[in-house]
N, C-alpha and C positions, 0 to 999 in steps of 0.2 A: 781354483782352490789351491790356494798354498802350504808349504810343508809346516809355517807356524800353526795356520788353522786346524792341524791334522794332528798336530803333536799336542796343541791346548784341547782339543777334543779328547783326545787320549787320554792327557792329564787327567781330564775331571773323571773321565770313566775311573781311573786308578783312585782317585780320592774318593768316590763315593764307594768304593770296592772296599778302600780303607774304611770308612767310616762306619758302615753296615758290620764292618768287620770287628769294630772295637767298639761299638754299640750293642751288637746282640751274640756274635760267636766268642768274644771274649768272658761274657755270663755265663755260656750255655758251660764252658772248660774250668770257670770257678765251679762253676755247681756241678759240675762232674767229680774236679776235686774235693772238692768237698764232702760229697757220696763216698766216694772211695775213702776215704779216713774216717768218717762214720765204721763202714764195713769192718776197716781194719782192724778199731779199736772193739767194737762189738765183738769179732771174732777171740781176741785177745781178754774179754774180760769172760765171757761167755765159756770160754776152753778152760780159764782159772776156775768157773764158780762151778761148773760140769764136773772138773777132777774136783773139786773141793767137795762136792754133796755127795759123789756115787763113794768116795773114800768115807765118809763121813767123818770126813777133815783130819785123816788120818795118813792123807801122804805123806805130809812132810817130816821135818825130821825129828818133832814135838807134837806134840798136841797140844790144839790152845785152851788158855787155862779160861777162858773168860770168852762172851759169845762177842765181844768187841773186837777181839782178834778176825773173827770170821765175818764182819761187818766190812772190816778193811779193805777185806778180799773182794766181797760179793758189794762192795759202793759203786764202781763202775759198773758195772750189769746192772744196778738197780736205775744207774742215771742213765743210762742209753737206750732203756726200756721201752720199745715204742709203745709198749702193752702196760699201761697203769696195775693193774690187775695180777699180771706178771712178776712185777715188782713189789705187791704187796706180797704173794706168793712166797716169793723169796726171803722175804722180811721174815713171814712167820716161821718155814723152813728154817732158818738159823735160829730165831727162839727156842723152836722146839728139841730140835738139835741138841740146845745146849741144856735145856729138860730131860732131855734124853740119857745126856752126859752123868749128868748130874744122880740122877735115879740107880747108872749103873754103877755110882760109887757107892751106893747103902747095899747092905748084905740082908735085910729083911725082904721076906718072901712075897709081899705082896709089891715093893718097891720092883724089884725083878720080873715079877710080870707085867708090873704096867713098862719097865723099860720092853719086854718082848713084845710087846704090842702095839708100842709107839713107834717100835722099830722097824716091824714090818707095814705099818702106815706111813714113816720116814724115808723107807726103800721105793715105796710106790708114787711117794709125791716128787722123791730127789729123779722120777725115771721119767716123771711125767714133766718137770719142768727142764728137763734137759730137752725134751721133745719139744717145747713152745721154743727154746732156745735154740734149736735147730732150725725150725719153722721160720723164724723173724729172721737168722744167718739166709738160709735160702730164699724168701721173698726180697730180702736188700741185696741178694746177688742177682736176682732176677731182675731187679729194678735198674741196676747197676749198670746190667749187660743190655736191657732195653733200650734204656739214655745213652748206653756206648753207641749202639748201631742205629741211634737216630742222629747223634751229634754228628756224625760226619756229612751227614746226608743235609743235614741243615746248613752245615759250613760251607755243603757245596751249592746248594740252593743260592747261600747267602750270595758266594762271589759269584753264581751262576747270575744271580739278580744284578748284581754292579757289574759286573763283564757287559748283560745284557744294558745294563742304562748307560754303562758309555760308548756302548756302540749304536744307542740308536740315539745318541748325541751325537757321533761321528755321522750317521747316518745323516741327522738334520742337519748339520753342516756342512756335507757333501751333495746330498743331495736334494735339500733345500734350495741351491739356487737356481741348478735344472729346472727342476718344476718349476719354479717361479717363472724363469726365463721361457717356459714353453707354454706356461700358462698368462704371460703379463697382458695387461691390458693392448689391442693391438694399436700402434701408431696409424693413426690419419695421417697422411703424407698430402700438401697442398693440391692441386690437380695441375697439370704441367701443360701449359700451350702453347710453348714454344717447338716442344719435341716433332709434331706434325702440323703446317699449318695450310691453310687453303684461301683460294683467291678465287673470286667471282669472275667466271668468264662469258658464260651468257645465259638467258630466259629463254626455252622452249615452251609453248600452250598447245595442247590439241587440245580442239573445240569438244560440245557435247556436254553432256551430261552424266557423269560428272565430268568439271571441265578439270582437265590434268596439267598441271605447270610443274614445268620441269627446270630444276635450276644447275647449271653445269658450273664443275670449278676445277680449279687444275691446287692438286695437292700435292706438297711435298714433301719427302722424309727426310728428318732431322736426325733421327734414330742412330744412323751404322749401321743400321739391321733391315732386313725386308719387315715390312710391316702388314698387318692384316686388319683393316678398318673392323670396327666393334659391328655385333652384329644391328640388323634394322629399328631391334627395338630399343637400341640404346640414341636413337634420334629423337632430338626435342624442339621446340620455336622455341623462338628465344621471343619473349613477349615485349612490345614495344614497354618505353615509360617507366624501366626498372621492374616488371608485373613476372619473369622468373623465366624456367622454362615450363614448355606443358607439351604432355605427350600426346601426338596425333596419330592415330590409329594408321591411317594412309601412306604417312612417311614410307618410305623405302629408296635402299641405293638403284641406282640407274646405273648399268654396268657393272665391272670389275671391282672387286674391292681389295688388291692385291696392291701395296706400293712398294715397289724394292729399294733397298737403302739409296738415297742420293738422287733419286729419279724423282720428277714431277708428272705423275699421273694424271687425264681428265675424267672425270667421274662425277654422274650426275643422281640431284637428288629431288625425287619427284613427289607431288601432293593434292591431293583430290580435294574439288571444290562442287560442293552444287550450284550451278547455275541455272539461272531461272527467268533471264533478264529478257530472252527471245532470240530471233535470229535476223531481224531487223536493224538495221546501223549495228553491223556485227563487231564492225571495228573498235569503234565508236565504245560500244557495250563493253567489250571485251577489255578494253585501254583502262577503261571507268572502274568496272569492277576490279582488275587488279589490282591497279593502284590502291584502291580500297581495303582488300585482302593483303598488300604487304603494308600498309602503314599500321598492320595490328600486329606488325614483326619489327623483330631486328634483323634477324636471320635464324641460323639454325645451331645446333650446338650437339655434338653426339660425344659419347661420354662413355670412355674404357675403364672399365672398373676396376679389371686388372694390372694393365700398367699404370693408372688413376693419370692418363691421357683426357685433356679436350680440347677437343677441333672443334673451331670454331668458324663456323661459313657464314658470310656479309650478306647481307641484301644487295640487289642492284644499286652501286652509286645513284644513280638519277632516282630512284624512289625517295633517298634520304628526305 
């Protein structure tokens, strides 16, 4: 692993950090601003129409002569109204208002109680829509301050998420090739015969039943190293006519199976036969049958699986 691979892994981490970051945390902060200029403007038109109703439009430094004056005022409240309702509210509020107005400029006695009566139903609705108008300021602060304390958490999520995807980018590209490498398919390595090889020295037989032939060779290590022949059951015939090796139960070393580096050990390898032919022309029987029994050989082959070694031992010359 090198420093470019480690630095381009980086990279993309920062680029998808970017991306997550100008794809969703840059909406989440428009509509945050956005919220908040809502609010602000609500607050500002909502505090005008408040002082305008509980005065009954008498703060300023006239009184309007016309309810269109008082429309002016109360247009932004009506347009930011989350409450349709609200807004009608308000609508009638200044008609009646200017009903109101109106009544209190005639001096007839009945004109003056309907202005008393309108006024104490004008004091009650100007107190009661200042409280919806309170309501609606404190729910879009609440909302406000909700989305505040989730955006940060989201912003951190978000680079929490790209921090996290480029490091397990860096990770697959770090440690992607270990495992691979610990996990790769394993190499078969050819089987090596030169490393230890062995020479046919002589034929031992004791008679019987079974009849036991023993085949002695002088082996030698190739190695540089002491060697330690594979255990019995890795001995095989070697089948005459190309026909493979095959495992015979009997096989086993004869002696020592120790070769130290550069030494030629003798070491014999012996194998049970049933014999059945008699004990009549023993010699005779015995010459017969063997021969017999090694023209179904080549000789013998035993096979290290660890160092993927084989030794390979001849048959007698004179049988070939």
């Amino acid at each position: 692993m090198n420093w470019l691979q480690f630095t381009t892994a980086l990279g993309i981490g920062a680029i998808l950090t970017k991306l997550l970051d100008i794809t969703w945390l840059n909406r989440v902060a428009q509509e945050s601003e956005r919220r908040k200029w809502l609010r602000d403007q609500r607050l500002a038109a909502y505090a005008e129409v408040a002082k305008d109703f509980l005065s009954f439009r008498l703060s300023g430094d006239r009184q309007p002569e016309n309810p269109f004056e008082a429309y002016a005022v109360a247009s932004r409240a009506i347009l930011l109204a989350h409450d349709d309702a609200l807004a009608t509210r308000i609508d009638r509020f200044i008609a009646d208002l200017d009903r109101f107005n109106e009544l209190e400029k005639k001096d007839d006695s009945n004109s003056q109680t309907s202005a008393r009566q309108l006024y104490d139903d004008l004091n009650d609705r100007a107190r009661e829509i200042i409280r919806e108008l309170r309501t609606e300021l404190t729910t879009s602060e609440n909302m406000e301050r909700s989305a505040g304390h989730k955006a940060p958490w989201r912003a951190l999520f978000i680079r929490a998420a790209g921090f996290g995807a480029g490091l397990s980018l860096i990770a697959v590209v770090l440690v992607g090739p270990v495992v691979w490498y610990f996990n790769r398919p394993a190499v078969v390595h050819p089987w090596n015969q030169e490393a230890v090889t062995a020479k046919f020295a002589d034929l031992l037989a004791r008679t019987g039943n079974p009849l036991v032939l023993t085949f002695r060779y002088t082996i030698e290590n190739h190695t540089g190293r002491d060697y330690e022949l594979p255990a019995a059951e890795s001995l095989y015939k070697v089948l005459a006519n190309g026909k493979g090796l095959e495992r015979e139960a009997t096989l086993e070393w004869d002696g020592g199976t120790s070769v130290p580096a550069g030494q030629i050990v003798n070491v014999g390898i012996h194998i049970e036969y049933e014999y059945t032919d008699g004990s009549v022309d023993l010699d005779a029987k015995l010459n017969l049958f063997t021969k017999r029994r090694l023209a179904e050989i080549e000789g013998f082959s035993a096979l290290d699986q660890i160092n993927r070694f084989e030794i390979r031992f001849p048959k007698p010359p004179e049988v070939k």
